[in-house]
C-alpha positions as CSV (number, residue, x, y, z in Angstrom):
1,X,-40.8,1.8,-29.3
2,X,-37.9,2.1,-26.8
3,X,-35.0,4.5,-26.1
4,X,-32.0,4.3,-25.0
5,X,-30.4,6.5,-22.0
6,X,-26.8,6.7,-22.2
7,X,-24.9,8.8,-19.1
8,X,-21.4,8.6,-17.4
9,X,-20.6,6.7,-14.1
10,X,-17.8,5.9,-11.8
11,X,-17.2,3.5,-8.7
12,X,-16.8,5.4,-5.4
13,X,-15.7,4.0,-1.8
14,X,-18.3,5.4,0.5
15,X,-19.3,5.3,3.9
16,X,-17.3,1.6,5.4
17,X,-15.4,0.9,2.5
18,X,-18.8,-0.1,0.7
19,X,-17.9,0.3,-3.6
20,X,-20.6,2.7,-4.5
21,X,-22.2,3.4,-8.1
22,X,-21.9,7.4,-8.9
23,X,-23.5,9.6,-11.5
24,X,-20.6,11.3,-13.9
25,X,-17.0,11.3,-14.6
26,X,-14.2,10.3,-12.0
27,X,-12.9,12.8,-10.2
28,X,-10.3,14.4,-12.2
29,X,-6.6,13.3,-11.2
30,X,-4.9,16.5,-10.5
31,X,-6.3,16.5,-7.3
32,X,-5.0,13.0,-6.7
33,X,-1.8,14.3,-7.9
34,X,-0.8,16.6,-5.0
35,X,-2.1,13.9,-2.4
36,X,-3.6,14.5,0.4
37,X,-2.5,15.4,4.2
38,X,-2.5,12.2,6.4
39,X,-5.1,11.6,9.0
40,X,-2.6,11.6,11.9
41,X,-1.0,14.7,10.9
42,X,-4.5,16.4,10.6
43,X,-5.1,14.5,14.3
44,X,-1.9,16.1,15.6
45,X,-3.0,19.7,14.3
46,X,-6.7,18.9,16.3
47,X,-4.7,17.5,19.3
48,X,-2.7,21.2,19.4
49,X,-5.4,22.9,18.7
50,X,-7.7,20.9,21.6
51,X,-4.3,21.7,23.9
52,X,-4.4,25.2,23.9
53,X,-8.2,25.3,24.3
54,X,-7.8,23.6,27.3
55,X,-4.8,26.1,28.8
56,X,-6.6,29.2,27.9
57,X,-9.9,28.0,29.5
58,X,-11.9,28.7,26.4
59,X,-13.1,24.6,27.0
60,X,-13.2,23.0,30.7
61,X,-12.4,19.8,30.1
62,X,-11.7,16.7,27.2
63,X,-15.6,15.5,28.0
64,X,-16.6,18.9,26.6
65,X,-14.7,18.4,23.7
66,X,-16.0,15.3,23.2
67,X,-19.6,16.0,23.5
68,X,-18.7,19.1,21.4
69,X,-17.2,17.0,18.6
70,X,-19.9,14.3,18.8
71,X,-17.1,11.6,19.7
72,X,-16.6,9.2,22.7
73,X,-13.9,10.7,26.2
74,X,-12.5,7.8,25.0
75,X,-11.5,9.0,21.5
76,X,-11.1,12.4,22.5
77,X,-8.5,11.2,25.1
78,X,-6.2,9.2,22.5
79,X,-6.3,12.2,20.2
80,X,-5.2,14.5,23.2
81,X,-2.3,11.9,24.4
82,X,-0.3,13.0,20.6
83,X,0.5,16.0,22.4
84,X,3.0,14.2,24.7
85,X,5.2,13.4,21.6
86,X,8.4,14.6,21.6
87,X,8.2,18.3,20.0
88,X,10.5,17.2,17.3
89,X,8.3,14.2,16.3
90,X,5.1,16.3,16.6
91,X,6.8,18.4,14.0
92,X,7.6,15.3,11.9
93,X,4.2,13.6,11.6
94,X,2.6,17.5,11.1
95,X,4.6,17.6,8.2
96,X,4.5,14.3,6.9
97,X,4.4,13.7,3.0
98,X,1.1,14.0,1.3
99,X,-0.5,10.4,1.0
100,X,-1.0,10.4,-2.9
101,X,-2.7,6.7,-3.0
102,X,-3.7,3.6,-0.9
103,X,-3.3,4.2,2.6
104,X,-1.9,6.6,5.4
105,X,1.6,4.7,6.2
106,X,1.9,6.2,9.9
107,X,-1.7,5.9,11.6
108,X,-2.6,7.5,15.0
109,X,-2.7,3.6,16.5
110,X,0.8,3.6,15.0
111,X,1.7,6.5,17.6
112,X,-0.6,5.5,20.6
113,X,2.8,3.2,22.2
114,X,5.3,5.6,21.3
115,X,3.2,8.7,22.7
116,X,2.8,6.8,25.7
117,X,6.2,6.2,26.6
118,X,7.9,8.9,28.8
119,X,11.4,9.2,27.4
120,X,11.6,11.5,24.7
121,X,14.8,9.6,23.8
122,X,12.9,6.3,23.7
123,X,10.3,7.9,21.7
124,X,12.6,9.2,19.4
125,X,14.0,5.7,18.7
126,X,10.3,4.0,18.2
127,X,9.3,7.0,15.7
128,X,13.0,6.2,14.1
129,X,11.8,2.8,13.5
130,X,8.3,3.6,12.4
131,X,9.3,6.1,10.1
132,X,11.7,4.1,8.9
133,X,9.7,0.9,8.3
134,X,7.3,2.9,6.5
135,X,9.5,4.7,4.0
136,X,9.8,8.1,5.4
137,X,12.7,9.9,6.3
138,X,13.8,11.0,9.5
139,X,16.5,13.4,10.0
């Protein structure tokens, strides 16, 4: 005697990039459709966000937010350092296009030498380039 189980599975990318079998269909493609918000723009919107906690005392310091966030100073300080962007390029990677497939073009380690650079004019040159090498418009 013997049977035979038949059920639906996909290939995932999980935790490292490992390819992981999963039980049912593939998530559906609409959602793939309308993309999804880019990493550094959701970092920039943290990074704000982190900035004002800071200036209204609500948190004392970046090692609280790091202890509260579960993430090295270390990481805590390269997120905070997107606030000294230019305004107008904060603006820009907050509203960068939706990344519909593959991967983010513009990455936080993309910004790291820009953001560290004083001159807002200077900066505004190296995002010009960036954003250019990568396809995106800049106005």
């Amino acid at each position: 005697m013997s049977a035979t189980i038949t059920s639906t599975v996909h290939f995932a990318v999980g935790g490292r990039g490992r390819r992981e079998l999963r039980i049912g269909a593939k998530p559906g493609a609409s959602v793939d459709a309308r993309g999804r918000i880019p990493r550094v723009a959701r970092l920039m919107a943290l990074a704000i966000k982190f900035d004002r906690l800071l200036g209204e005392g609500a948190i004392t310091d970046q090692a609280e937010l790091a202890r509260i966030g579960h993430v090295t100073r270390a990481r805590v300080t390269q997120i905070m350092n997107l606030v000294h962007l230019a305004p107008d390029i904060q603006e820009a990677v907050l509203f960068l296009p939706p990344v519909t497939e593959g991967r983010d073009p513009i990455t936080e380690r993309d910004l790291r030498p820009i953001a560290a650079e004083v001159d807002w004019g200077r900066q505004r040159g190296a995002w010009r380039d960036l954003a250019g090498s990568n396809g995106i418009p800049t106005s």
